[in-house]
N, C-alpha and C positions, 0 to 999 in steps of 0.2 A: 223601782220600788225599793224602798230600806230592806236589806239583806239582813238587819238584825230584828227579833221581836220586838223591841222595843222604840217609844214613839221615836224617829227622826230627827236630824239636824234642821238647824232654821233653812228652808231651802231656798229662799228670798236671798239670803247672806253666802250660802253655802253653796248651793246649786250648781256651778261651775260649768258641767256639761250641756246646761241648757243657756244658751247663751241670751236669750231676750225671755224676761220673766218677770210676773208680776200676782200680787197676794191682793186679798179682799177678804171681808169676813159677809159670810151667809146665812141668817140665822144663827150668831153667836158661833159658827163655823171658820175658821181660817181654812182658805180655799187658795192652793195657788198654782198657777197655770205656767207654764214653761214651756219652749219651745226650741228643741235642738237646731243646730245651724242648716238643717237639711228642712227645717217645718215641720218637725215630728215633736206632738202637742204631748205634753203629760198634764195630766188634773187631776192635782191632787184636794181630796174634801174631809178637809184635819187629817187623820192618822187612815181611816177609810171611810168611803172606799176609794182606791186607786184607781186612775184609768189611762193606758199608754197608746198613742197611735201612732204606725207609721208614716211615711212621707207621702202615702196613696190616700191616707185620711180613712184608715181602716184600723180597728181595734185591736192592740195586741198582744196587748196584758193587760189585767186585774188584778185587784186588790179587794174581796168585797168580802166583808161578814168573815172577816179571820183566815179566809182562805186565799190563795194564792190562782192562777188560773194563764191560761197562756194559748194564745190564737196555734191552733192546729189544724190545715185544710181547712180556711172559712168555717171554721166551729172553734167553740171554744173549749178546750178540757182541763180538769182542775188537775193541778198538780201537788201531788202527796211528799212531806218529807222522809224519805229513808236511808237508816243509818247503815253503811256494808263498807268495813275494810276500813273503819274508822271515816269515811269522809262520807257528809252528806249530799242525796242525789237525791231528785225530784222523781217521783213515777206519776203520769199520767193518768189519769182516768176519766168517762164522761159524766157530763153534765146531764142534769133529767131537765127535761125542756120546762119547768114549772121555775126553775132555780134559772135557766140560761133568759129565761122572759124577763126573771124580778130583775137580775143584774140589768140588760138593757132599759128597762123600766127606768133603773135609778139611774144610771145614765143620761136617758132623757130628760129626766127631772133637772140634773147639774147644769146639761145644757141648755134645757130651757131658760134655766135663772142667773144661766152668763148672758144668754141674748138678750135678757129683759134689763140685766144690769147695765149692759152698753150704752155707753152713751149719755148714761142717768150721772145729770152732776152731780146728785148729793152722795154719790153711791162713791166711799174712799179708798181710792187704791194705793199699794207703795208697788213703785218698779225699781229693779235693782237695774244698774250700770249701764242704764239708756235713757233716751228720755221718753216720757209718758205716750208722746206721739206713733213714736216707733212699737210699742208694746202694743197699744191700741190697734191700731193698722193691721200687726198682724191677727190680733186677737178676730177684729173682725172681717177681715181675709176669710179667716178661717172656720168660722162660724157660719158665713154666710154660704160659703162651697162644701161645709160638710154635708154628704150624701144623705137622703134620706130613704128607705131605713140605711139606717149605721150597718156598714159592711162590718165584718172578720175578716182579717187577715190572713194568709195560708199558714206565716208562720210567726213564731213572737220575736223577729229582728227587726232591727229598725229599719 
């Protein structure tokens, strides 16, 4: 997730750390999918919300509704910015299970409307520094083994 409040670098052009990576638009959304060298997926849907999973295909960060959030023990808890000693640190807090349903909710939604996208010809992708085959494959690799329901993570490393 961008470290600054403000919108993001192109992550298509940018992204560096995810090494096989590709953009789509969804509903006038720019959506783009990434996948570090380990298979650990990020989806990002425009500026939010964010969604980051590890190599187990378990959720381990967010991004949703301005807030920040980060897999603690198979739960998620949001994390607060605070300022001590000049440097800023995140403190923890829980999630009330109304707010931890919508975030998965929307999740579901994203995911739904990658699976539905696959494979649709008219549906336009740009893939950065691979070819289209190799993005695809893994895209649905991985769609098709993500667990259902969607785990948490114990913790927010990749």
């Amino acid at each position: 997730m961008a470290k600054q409040e403000q919108d993001r670098e192109d992550l298509l052009r940018d992204g560096r750390q995810m090494a096989i990576r590709g953009e789509t638009t969804i509903n006038d959304i720019v959506v783009v999918i990434g996948f570090r060298d380990a298979g650990q997926l990020s989806l990002y849907c425009g500026a939010d919300p964010v969604f980051q999973f590890n190599a187990e295909q378990e959720l381990r960060r967010v991004y949703f509704q301005g807030q920040r959030y980060a897999a603690e023990s198979g739960r998620l808890v949001r994390l607060d910015r605070a300022t001590r000693g000049g440097k800023i640190q995140f403190e923890s807090s829980e999630v009330p299970q109304p707010h931890h349903a919508a975030i998965l909710e929307c999740l579901d939604h994203w995911i739904g409307n990658l699976r539905y996208l696959i494979g649709k010809k008219e549906t336009v992708w740009r893939v950065a520094d691979q070819q289209n085959t190799t993005f695809f494959a893994q895209l649905t690799r991985w769609t098709d083994d993500l667990p259902q329901p969607i785990q948490i993570a114990d913790s927010p490393g990749v």
